[in-house]
mmCIF file of the N, C-alpha and C atoms, coordinates in Angstrom:
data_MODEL
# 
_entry.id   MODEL 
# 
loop_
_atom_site.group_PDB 
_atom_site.id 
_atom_site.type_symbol 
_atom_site.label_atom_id 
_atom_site.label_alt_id 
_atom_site.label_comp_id 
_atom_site.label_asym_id 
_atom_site.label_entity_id 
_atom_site.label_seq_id 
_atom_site.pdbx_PDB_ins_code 
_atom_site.Cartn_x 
_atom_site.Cartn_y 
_atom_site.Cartn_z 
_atom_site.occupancy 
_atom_site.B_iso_or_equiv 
_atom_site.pdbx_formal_charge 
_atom_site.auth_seq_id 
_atom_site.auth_comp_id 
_atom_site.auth_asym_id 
_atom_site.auth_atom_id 
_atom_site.pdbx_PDB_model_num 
ATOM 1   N N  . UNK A 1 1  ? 7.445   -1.698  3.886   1.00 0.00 ? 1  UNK A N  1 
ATOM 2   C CA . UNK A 1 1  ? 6.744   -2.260  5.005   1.00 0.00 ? 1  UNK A CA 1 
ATOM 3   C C  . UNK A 1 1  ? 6.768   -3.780  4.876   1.00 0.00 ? 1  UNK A C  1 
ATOM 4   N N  . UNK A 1 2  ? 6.866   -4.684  6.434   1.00 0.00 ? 2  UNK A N  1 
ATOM 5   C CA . UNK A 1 2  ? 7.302   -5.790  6.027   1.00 0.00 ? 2  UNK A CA 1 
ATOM 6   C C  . UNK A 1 2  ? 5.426   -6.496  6.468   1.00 0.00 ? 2  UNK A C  1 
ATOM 7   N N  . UNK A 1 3  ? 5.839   -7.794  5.820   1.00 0.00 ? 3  UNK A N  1 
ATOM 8   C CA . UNK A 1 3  ? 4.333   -8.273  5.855   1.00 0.00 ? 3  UNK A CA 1 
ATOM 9   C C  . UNK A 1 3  ? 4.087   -8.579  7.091   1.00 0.00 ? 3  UNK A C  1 
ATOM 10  N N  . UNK A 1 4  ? 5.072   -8.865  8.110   1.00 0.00 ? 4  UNK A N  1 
ATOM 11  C CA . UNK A 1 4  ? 5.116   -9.206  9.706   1.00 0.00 ? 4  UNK A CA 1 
ATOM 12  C C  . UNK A 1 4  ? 4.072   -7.890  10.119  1.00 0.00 ? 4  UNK A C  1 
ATOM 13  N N  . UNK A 1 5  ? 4.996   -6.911  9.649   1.00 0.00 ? 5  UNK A N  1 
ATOM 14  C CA . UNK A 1 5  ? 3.935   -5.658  10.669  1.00 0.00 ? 5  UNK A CA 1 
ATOM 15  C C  . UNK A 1 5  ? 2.790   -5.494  10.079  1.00 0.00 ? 5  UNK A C  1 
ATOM 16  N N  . UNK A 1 6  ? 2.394   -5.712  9.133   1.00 0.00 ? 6  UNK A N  1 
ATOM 17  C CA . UNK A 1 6  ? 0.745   -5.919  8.895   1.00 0.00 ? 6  UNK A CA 1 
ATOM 18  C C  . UNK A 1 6  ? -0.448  -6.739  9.209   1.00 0.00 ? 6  UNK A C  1 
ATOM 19  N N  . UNK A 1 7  ? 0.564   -7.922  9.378   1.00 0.00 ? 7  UNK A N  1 
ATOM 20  C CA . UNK A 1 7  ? -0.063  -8.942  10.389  1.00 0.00 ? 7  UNK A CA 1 
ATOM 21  C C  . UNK A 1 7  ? -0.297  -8.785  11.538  1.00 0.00 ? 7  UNK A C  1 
ATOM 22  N N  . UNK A 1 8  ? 0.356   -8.225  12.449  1.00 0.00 ? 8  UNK A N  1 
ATOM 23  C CA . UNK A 1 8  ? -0.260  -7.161  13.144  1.00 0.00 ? 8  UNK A CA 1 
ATOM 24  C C  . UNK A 1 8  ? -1.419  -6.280  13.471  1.00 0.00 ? 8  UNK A C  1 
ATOM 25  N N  . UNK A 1 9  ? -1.867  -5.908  12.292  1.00 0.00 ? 9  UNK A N  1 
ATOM 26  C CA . UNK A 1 9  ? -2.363  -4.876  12.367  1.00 0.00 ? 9  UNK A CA 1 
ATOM 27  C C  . UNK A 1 9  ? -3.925  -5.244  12.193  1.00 0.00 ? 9  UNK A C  1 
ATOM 28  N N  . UNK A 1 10 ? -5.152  -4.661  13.074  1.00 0.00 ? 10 UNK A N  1 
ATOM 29  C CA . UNK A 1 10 ? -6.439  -5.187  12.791  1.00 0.00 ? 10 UNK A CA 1 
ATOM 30  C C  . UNK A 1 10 ? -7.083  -5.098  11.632  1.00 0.00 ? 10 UNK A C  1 
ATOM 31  N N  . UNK A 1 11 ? -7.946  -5.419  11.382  1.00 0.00 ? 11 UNK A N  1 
ATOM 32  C CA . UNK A 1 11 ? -9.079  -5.110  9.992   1.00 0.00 ? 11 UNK A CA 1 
ATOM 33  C C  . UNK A 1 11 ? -9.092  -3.603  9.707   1.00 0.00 ? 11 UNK A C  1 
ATOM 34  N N  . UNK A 1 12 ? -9.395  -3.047  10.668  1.00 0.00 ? 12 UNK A N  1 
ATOM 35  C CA . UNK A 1 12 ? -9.479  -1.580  10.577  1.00 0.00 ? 12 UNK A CA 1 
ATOM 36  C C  . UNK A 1 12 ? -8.511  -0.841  10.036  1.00 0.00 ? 12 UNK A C  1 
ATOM 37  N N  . UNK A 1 13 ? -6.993  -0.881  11.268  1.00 0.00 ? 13 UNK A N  1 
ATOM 38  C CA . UNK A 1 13 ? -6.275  -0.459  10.707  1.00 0.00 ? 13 UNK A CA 1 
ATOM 39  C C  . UNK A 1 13 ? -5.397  -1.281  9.260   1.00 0.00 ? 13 UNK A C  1 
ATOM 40  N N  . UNK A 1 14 ? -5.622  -2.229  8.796   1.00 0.00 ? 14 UNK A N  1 
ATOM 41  C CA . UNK A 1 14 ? -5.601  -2.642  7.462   1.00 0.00 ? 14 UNK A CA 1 
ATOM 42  C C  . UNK A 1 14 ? -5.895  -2.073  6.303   1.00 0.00 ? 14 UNK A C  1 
ATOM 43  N N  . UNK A 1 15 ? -7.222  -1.567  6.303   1.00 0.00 ? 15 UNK A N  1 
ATOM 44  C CA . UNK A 1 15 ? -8.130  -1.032  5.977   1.00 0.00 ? 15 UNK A CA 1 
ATOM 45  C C  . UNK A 1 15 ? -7.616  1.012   5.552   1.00 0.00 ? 15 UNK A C  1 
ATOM 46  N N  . UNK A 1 16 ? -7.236  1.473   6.474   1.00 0.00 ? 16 UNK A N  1 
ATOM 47  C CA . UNK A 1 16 ? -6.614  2.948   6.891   1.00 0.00 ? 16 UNK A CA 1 
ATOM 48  C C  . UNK A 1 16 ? -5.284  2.642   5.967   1.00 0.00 ? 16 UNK A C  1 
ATOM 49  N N  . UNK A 1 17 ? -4.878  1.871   6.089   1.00 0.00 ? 17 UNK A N  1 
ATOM 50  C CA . UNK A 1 17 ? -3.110  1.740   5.650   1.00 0.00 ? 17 UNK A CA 1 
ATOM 51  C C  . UNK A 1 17 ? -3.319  1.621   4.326   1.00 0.00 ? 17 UNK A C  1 
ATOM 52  N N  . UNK A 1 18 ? -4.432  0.724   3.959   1.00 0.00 ? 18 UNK A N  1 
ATOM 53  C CA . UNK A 1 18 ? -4.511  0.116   2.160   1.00 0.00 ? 18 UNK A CA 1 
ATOM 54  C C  . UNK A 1 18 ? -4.692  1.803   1.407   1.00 0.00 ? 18 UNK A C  1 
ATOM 55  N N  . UNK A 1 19 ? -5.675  2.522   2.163   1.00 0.00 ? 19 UNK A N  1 
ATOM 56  C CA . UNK A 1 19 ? -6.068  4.221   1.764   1.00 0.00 ? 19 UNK A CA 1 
ATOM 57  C C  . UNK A 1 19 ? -4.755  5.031   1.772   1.00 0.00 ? 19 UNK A C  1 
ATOM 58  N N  . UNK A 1 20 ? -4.368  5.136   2.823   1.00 0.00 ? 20 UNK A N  1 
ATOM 59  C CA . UNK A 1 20 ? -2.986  5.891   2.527   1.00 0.00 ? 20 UNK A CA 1 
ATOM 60  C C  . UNK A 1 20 ? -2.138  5.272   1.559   1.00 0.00 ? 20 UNK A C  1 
ATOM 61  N N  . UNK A 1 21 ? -2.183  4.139   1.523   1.00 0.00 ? 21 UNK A N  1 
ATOM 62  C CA . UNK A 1 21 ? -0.979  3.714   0.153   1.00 0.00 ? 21 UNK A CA 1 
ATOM 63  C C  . UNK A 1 21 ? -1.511  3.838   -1.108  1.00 0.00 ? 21 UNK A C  1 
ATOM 64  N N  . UNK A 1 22 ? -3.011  3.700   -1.360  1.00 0.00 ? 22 UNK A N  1 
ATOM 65  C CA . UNK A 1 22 ? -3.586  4.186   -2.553  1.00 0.00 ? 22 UNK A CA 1 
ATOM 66  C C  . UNK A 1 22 ? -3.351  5.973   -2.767  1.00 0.00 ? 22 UNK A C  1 
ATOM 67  N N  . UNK A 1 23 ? -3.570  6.817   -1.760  1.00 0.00 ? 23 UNK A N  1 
ATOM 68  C CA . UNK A 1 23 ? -3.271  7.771   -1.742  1.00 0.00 ? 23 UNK A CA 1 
ATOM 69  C C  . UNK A 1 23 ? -1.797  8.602   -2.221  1.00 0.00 ? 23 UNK A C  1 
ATOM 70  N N  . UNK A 1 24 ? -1.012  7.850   -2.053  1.00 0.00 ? 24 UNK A N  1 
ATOM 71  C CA . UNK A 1 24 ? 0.345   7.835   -1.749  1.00 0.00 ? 24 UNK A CA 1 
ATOM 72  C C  . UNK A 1 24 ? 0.830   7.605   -3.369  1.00 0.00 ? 24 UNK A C  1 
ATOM 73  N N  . UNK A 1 25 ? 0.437   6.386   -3.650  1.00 0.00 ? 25 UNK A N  1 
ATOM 74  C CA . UNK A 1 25 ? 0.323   5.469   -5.477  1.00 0.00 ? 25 UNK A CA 1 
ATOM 75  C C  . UNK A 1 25 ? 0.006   6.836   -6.370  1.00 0.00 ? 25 UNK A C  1 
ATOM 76  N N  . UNK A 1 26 ? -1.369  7.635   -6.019  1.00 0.00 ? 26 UNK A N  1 
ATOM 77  C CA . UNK A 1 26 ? -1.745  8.282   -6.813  1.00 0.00 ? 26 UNK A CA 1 
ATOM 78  C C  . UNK A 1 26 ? -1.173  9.807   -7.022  1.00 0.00 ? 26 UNK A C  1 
ATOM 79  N N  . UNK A 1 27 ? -0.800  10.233  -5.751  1.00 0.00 ? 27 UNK A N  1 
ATOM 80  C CA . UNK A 1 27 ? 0.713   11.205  -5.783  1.00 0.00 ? 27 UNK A CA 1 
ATOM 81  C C  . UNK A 1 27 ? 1.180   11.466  -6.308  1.00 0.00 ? 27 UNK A C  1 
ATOM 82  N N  . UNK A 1 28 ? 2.271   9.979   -6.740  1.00 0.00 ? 28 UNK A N  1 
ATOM 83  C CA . UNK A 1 28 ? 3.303   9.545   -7.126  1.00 0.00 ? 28 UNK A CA 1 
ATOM 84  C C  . UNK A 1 28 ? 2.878   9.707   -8.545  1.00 0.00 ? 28 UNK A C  1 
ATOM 85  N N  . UNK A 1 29 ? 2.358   9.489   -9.097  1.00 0.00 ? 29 UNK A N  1 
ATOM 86  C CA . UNK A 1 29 ? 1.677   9.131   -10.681 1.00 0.00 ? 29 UNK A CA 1 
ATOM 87  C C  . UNK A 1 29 ? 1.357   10.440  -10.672 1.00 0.00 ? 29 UNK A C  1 
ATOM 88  N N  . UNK A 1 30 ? 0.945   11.373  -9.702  1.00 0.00 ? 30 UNK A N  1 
ATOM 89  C CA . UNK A 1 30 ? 0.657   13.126  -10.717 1.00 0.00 ? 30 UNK A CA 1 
ATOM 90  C C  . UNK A 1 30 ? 1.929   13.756  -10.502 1.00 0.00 ? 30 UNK A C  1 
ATOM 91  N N  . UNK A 1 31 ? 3.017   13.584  -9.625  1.00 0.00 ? 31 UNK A N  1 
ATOM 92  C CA . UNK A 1 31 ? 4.314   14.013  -10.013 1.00 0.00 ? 31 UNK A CA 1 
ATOM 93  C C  . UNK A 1 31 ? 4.571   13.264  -10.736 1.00 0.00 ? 31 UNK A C  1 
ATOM 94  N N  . UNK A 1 32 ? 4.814   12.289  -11.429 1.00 0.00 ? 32 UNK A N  1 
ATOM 95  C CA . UNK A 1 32 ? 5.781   10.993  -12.173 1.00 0.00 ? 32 UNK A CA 1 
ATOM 96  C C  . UNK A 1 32 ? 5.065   12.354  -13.692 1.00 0.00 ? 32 UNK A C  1 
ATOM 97  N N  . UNK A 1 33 ? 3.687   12.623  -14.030 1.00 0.00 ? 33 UNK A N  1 
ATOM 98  C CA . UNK A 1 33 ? 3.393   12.790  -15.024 1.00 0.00 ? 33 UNK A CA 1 
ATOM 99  C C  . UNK A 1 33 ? 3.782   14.260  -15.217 1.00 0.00 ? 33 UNK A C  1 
ATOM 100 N N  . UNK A 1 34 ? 3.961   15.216  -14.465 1.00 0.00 ? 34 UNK A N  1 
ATOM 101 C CA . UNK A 1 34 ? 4.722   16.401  -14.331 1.00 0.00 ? 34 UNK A CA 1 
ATOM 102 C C  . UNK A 1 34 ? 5.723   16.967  -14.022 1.00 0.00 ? 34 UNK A C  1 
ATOM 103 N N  . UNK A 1 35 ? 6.806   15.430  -13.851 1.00 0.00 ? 35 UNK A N  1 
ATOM 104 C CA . UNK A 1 35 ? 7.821   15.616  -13.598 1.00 0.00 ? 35 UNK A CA 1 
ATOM 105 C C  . UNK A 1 35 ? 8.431   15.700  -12.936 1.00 0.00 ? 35 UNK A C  1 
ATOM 106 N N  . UNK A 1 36 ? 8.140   15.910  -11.471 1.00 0.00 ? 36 UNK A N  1 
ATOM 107 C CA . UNK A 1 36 ? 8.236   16.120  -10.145 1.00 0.00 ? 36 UNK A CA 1 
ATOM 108 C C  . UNK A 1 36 ? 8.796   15.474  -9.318  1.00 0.00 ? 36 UNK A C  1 
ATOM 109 N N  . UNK A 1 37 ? 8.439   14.136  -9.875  1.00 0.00 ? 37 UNK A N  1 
ATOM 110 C CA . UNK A 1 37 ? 8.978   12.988  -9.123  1.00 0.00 ? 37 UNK A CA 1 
ATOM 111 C C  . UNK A 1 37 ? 10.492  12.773  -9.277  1.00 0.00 ? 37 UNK A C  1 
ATOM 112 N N  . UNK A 1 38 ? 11.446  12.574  -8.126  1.00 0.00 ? 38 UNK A N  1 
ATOM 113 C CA . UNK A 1 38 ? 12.585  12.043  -8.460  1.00 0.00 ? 38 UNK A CA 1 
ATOM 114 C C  . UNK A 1 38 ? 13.377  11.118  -8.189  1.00 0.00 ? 38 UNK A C  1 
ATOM 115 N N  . UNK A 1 39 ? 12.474  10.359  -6.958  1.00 0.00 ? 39 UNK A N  1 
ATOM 116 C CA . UNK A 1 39 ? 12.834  8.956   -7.155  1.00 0.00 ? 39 UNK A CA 1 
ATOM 117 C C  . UNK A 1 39 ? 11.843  7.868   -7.709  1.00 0.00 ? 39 UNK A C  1 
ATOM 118 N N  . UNK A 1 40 ? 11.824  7.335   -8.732  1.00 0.00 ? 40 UNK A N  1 
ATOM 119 C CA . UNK A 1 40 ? 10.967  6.756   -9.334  1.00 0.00 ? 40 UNK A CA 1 
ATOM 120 C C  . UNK A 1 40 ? 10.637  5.465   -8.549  1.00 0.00 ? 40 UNK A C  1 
ATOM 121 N N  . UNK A 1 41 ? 11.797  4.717   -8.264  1.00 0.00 ? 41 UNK A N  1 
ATOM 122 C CA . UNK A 1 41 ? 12.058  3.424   -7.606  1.00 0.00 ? 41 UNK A CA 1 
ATOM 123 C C  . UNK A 1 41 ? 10.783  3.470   -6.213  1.00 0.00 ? 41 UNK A C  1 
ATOM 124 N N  . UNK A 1 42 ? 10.075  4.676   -5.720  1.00 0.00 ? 42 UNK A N  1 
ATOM 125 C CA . UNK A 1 42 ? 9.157   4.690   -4.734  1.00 0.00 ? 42 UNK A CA 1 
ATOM 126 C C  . UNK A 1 42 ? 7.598   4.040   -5.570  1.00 0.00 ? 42 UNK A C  1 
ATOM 127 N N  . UNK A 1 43 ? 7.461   4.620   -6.280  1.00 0.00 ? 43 UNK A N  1 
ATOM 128 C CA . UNK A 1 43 ? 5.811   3.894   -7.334  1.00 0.00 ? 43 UNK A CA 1 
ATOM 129 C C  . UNK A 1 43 ? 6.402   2.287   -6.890  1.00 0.00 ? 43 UNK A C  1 
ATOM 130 N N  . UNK A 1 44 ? 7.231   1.573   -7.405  1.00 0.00 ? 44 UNK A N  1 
ATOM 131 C CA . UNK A 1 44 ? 7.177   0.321   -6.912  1.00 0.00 ? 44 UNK A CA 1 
ATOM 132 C C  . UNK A 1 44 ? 7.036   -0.603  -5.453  1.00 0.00 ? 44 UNK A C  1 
ATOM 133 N N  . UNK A 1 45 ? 7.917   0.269   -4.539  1.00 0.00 ? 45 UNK A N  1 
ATOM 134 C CA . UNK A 1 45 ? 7.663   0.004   -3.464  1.00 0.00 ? 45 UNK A CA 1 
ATOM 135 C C  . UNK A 1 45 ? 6.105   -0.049  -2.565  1.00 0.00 ? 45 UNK A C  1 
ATOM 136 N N  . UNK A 1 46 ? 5.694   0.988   -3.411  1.00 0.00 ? 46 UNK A N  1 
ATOM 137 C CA . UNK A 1 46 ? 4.042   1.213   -2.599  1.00 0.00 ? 46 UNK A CA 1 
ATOM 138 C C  . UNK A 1 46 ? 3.428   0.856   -3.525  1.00 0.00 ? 46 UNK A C  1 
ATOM 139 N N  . UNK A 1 47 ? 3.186   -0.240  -4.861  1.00 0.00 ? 47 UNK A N  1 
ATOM 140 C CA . UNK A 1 47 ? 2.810   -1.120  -4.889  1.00 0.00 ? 47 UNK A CA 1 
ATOM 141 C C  . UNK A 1 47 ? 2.640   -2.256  -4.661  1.00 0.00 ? 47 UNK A C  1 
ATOM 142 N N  . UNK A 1 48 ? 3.654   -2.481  -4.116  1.00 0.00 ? 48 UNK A N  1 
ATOM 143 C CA . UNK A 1 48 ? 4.134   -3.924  -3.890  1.00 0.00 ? 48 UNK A CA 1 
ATOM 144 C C  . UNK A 1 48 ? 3.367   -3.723  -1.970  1.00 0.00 ? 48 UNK A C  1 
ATOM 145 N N  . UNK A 1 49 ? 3.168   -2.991  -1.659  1.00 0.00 ? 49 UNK A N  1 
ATOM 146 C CA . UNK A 1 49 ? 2.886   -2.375  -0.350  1.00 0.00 ? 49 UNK A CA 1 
ATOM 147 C C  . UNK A 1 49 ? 1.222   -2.521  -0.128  1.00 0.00 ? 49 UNK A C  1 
ATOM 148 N N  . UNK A 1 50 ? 0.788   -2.171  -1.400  1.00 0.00 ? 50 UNK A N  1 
ATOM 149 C CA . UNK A 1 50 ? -0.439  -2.277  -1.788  1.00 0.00 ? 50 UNK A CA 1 
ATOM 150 C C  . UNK A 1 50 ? -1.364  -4.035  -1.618  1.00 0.00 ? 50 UNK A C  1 
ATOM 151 N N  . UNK A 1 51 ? -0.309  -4.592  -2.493  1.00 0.00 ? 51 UNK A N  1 
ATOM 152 C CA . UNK A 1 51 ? -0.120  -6.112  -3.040  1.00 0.00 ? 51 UNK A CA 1 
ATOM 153 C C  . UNK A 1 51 ? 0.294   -6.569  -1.760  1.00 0.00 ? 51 UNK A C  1 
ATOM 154 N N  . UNK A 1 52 ? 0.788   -6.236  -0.896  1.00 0.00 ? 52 UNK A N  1 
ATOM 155 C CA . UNK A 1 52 ? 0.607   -7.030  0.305   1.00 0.00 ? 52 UNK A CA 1 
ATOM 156 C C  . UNK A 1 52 ? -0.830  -6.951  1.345   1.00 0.00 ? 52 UNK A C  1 
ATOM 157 N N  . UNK A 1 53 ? -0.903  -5.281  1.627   1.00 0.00 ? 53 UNK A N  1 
ATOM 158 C CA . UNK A 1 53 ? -2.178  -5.066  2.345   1.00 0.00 ? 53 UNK A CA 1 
ATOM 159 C C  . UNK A 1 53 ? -3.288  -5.987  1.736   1.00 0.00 ? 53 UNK A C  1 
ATOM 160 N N  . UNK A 1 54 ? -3.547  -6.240  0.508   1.00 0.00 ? 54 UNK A N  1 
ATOM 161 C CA . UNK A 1 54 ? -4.704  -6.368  -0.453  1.00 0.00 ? 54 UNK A CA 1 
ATOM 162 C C  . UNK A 1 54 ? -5.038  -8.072  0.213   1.00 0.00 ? 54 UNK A C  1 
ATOM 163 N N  . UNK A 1 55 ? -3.629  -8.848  0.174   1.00 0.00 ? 55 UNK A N  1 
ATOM 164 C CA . UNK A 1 55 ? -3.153  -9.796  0.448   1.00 0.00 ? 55 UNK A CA 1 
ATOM 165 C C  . UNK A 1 55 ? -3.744  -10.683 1.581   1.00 0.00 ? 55 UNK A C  1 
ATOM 166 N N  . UNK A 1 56 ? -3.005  -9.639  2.762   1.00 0.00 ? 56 UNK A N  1 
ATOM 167 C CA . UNK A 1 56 ? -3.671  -10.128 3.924   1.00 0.00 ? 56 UNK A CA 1 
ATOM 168 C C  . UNK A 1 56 ? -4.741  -9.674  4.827   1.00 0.00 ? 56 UNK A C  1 
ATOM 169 N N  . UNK A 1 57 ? -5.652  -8.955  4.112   1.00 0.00 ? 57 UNK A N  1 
ATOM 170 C CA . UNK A 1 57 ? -6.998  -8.596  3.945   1.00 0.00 ? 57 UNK A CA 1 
ATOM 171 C C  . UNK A 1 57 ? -7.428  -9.510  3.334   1.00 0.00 ? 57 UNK A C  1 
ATOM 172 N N  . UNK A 1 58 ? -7.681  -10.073 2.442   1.00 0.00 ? 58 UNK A N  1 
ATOM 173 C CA . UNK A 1 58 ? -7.882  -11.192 1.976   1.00 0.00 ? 58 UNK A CA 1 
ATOM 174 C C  . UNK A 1 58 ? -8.128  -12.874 2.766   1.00 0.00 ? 58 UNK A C  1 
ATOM 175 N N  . UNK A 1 59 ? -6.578  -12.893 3.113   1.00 0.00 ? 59 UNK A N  1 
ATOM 176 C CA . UNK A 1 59 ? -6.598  -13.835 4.085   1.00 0.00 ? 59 UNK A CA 1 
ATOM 177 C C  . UNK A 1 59 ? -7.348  -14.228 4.937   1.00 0.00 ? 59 UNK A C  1 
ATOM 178 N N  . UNK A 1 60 ? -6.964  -12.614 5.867   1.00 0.00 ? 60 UNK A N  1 
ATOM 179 C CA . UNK A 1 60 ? -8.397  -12.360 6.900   1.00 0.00 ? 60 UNK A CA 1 
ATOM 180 C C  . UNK A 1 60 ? -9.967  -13.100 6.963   1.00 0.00 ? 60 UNK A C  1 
ATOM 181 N N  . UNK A 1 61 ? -10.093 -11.969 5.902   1.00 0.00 ? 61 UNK A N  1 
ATOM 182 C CA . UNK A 1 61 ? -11.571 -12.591 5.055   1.00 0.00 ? 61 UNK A CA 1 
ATOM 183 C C  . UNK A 1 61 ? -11.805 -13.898 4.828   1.00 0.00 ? 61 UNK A C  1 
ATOM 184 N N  . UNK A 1 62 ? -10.907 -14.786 4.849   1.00 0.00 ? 62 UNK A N  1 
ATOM 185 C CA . UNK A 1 62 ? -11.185 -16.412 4.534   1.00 0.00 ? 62 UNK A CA 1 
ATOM 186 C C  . UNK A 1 62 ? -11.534 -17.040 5.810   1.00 0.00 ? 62 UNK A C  1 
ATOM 187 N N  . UNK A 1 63 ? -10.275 -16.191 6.322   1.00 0.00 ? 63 UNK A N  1 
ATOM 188 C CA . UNK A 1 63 ? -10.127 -17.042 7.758   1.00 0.00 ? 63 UNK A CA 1 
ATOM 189 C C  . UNK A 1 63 ? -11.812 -16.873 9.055   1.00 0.00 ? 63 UNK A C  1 
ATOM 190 N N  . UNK A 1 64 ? -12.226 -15.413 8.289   1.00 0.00 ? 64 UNK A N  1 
ATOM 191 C CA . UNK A 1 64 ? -13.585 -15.083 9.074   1.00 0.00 ? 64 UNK A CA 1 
ATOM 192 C C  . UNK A 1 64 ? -14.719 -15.972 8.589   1.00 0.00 ? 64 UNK A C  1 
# 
């Protein structure tokens, strides 16, 4: 996800998106630990996904 389309996106749905990618993170980590998982290269992406939402939520917050 690019940081353009999050900028976009209101407080709220900011907010909804940061949950599903935490959701998503934690998934990933109970297949990764049972094996399940088989593309690994995804845990990074939806951190870094994370690290953006977190980001410009943040921003937000200054700017309010």
């Amino acid at each position: 996800m690019k940081a353009s389309e999050l900028r976009s996106k209101s407080d709220a749905d900011l907010g909804k998106e940061l949950n599903e990618l935490l959701k998503a993170q934690f998934a990933m980590r109970m297949q990764l630990a049972t094996q399940q998982l088989t593309n690994t290269s995804e845990i990074k992406k939806v951190r870094r996904d994370i690290a953006r939402a977190r980001t410009l939520i943040g921003e937000k917050a200054k700017k309010a």
